[in-house]
N, C-alpha and C positions, 0 to 999 in steps of 0.2 A: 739501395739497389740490391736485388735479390739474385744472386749467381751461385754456381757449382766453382768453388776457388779450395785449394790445400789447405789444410788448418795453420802451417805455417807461413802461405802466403797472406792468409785472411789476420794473420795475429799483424804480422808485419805492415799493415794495410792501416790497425786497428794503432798502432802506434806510430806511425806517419803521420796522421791527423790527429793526434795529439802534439805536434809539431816539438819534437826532441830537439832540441840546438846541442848534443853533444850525444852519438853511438858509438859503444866502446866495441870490439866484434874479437872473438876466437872464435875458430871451428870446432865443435864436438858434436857428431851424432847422437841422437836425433834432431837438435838444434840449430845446424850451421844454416841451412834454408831461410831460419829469421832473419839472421842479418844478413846473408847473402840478400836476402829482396831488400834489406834496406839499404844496403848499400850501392843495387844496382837504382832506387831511385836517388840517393843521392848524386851520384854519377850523373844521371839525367839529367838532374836538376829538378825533379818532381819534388824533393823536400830537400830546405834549406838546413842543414845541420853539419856538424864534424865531424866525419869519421874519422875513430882510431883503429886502427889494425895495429893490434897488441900481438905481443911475443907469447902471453899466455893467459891463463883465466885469472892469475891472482893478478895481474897487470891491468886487465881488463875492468874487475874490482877496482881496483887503485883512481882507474880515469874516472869513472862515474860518481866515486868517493868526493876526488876531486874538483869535479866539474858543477857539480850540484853544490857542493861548500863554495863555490866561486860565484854561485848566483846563476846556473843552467841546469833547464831541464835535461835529464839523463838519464841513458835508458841503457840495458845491456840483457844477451840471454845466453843462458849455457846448459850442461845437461852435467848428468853426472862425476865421473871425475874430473870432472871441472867446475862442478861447484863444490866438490872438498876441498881443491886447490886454493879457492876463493875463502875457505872458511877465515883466517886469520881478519881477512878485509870485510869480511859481512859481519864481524864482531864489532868491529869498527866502526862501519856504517849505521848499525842497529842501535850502538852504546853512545854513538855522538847524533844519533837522531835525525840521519838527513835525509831526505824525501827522494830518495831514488826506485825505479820501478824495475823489477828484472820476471824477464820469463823461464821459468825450468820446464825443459821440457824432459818426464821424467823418464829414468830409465836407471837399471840394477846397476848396482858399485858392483865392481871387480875385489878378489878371485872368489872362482874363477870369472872370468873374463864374459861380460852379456852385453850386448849392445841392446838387449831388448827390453821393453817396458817393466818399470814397478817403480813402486815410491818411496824406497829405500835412502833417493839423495835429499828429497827434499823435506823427509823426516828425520835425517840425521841433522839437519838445519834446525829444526824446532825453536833449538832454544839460543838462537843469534840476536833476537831480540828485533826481528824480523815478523811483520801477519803474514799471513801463509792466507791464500787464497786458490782454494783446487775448484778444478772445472770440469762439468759430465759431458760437455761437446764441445763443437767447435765457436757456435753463436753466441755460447757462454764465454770464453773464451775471449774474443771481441770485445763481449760488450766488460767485460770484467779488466780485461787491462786497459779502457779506455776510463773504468769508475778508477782503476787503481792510481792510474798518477793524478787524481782529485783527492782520494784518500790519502795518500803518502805527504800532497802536499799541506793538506788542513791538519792533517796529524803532526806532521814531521816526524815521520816513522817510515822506513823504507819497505814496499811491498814485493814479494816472491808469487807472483802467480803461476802455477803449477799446474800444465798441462800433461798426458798422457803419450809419450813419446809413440811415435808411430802410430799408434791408436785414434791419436788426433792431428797429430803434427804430419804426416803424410796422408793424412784420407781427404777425398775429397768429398765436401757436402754444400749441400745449398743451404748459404749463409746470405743475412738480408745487414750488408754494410749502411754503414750510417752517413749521412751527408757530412762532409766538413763544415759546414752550416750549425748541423745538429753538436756537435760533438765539439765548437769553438761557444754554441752557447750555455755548453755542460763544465767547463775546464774553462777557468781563465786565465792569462798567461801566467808563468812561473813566478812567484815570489820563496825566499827564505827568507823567516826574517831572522837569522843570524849568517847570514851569509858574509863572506869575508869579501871585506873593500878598505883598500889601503887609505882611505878618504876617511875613515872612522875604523880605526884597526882593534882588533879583537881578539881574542882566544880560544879555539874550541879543542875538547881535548885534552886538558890540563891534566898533569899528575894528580891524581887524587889519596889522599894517605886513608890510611883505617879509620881515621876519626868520621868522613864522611863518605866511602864509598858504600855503605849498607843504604843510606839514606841516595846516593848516585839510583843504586838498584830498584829502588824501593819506587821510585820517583819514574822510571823507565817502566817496570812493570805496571805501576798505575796507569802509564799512559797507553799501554797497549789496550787493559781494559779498557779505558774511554774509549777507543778505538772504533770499540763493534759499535756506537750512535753515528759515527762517521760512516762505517760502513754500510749500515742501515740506510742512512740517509742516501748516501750514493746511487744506493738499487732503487731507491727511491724515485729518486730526481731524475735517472736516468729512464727508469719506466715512463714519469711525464713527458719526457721529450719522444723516445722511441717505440713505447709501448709495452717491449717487455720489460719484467723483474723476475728475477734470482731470488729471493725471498731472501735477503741478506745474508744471513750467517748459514741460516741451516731451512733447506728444504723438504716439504712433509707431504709424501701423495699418497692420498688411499682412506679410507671410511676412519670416523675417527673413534668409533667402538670398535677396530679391529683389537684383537688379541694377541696376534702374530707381528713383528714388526722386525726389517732390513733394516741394519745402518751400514752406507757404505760411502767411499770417496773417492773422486774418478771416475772415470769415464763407464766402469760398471755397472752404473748407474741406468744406462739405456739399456742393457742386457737383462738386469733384472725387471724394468717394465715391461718390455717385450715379453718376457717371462712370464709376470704375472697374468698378462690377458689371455697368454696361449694354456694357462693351466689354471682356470677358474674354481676345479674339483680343490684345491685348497683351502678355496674362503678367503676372507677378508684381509686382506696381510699388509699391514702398514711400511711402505718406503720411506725412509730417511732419509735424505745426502747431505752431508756434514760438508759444505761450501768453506768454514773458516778453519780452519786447524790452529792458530793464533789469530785473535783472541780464539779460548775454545770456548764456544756457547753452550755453558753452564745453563740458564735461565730454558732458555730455547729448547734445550734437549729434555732435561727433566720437564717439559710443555709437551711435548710429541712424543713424549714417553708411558704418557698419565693412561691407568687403564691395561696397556699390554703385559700379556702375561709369561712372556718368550720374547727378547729381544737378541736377532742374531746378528753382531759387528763382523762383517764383512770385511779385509782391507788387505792394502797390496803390497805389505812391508810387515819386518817382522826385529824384534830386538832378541840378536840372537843371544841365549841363556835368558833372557826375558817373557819374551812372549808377544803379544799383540801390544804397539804402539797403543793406536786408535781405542782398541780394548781395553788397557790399561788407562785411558785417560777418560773413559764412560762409564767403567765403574767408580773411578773417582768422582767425576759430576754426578754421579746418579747416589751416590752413599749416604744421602742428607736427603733426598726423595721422600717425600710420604707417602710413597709405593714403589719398589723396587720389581723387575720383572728379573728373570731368569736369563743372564746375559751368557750367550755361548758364543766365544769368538774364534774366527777360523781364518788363516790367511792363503789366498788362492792366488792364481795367476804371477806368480812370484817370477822375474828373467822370464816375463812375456809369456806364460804358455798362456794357451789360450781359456777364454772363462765362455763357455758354450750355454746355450738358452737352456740345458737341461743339468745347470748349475743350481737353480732356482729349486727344482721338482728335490732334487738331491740332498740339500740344505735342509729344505723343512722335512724331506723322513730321517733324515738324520736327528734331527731332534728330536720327535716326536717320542720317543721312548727313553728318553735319556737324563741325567742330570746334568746340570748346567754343563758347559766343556768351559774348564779354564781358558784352554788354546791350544789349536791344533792346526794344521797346514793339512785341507782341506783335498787339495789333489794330488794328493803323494801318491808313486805308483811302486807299492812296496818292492816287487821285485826288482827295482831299480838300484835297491840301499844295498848297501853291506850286509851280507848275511848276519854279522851280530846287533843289525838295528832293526831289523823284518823284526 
């Protein structure tokens, strides 16, 4: 069914027919709309499941932890400082491997203080031991958290799908919902198979000494790798039922003898095609959208890489005394290439400002005459700084 719905009514919509028998709920802006509609179908009675209404977001972690090691599917979403809150439980989650699905809908960590967009939280996540799956709209969106709890469950790896606070999670777009029909022959019911039952009792969790937690780790990160054939397969099976695919891990539009080539993540992503058609005087410019952030797709990227001779990472968070996240993990993939392009990485729209079609036009004369940019923050408006930082 094709309708005009909120991105956060349509995600909520998109995890109701996945039939969750356990939602854990805190409110944090841009987020609380998720589970507000799932909780007003619960009420209804439109979906059979449990709502918790928690005292806080690491509480909220706690029940989905919970509830999924007890043998239920579980689902929970939060936004920024509320998912640092959560960090202690998504270490937990991610290191005891249990198939839970959560949405971030993202938005800037405080101070100072932003309610508005960037992907600041759910890159300070990276390494929970958590896949990270970001989305350039709302359809994506949808169809990505209804693959995630088939991924989380065949994995046993818990997924963070990463939407664009306000960006996506308050716009309204015509989105084409999947039947519960569709979506029960995609997703079969919930199994763990270590799930805790006093009928065969068990341990998860255990102390582990130095002797074996290199090899705990070791064994975790394999399994994330293995992950992206999951996740492939996902976009897969779901394209045969519904018709679209996400192209897995990482998405590539544009001539494939271009020279010029975007990587970005987020919802950005529709600003710079728009982009590209409205200013054709550039030529051939190859888009990226980097779909995984865990696993990160090594293979995939030095592929959509082969040939460009300027590749400029795009991206909406920044390690501060660092530099570019996203950018520092592309020239890592890309270091063992048998052709490296000139990677210039810049970080824009940081606390929501806004990233305008004539970001695009911008981007590539900035390059044009330049050596590579390590890393720069793209829309600084100098007069703004400190006169000893002008």
């Amino acid at each position: 069914m094709r309708a005009a719905i909120e991105g956060s009514a349509a995600i909520a919509r998109a995890v109701a027919m996945c039939r969750p028998q356990v939602v854990s709920a805190y409110p944090i802006t841009p987020q609380t709309h998720i589970v507000e509609a799932l909780a007003r179908m619960i009420a209804q009675g439109e979906l059979r499941a449990e709502l918790v209404s928690v005292e806080s977001e690491f509480s909220a972690a706690s029940v989905v932890l919970g509830a999924a090691a007890a043998g239920s599917r579980a689902y929970t979403a939060t936004s920024a400082q509320g998912l640092l809150l959560m960090t202690e439980v998504l270490y937990n989650i991610g290191g005891l491997r249990i198939p839970v699905v959560m949405t971030c809908a993202n938005r800037a960590i405080g101070a100072p203080v932003s309610a508005w967009n960037d992907q600041q939280d759910s890159m300070a996540m990276r390494d929970t031991g958590w896949l990270q799956l970001y989305c350039a709209d709302n359809q994506e969106a949808v169809d990505t958290t209804i693959q995630a709890f088939r991924i989380a469950e065949r994995t046993e790896l818990p997924v963070m799908v990463c939407v664009d606070g306000y960006v996506l999670t308050h716009t309204l777009e015509p989105i084409d919902l999947p039947s519960q029909e569709q979506v029960d022959a995609f997703l079969p019911p919930y199994r763990f198979s270590r799930a805790l039952d006093p009928r065969n009792p068990i341990s998860i969790g255990n102390l582990v000494t130095p002797e074996y937690y290199s090899e705990a780790r070791h064994a975790h990160h394999q399994a994330i790798l293995r992950a992206r054939e999951e996740i492939i397969a996902a976009d897969r099976d779901w394209a045969a039922i519904c018709g679209r695919s996400w192209d897995g891990l990482l998405a590539v539009d544009g001539p494939p003898d271009a020279r010029l080539g975007i990587l970005t993540i987020g919802s950005v992503m529709g600003t710079l095609f728009d982009a590209r058609q409205a200013h054709p005087e550039f030529g051939a410019v190859k888009l990226i959208k980097l779909r995984a952030m865990r696993p990160f797709p090594v293979a995939e990227l030095i592929g959509a890489c082969a040939g460009l001779s300027d590749l400029i990472v795009l991206e909406r968070a920044l390690s501060p005394g660092g530099g570019g996240i996203v950018g520092a993990e592309v020239r890592a993939a890309l270091f063992e290439a048998p052709s490296r392009p000139k990677i210039h990485n810049f970080a824009a729209g940081l606390g929501g400002r806004d990233m305008p079609l004539d970001l695009y036009p911008r981007l590539l004369a900035r390059i044009a005459h330049e050596a590579p940019v390590q890393f720069a923050i793209f829309d600084l408006e100098p007069e703004r700084l400190p006169p000893q930082e002008r």
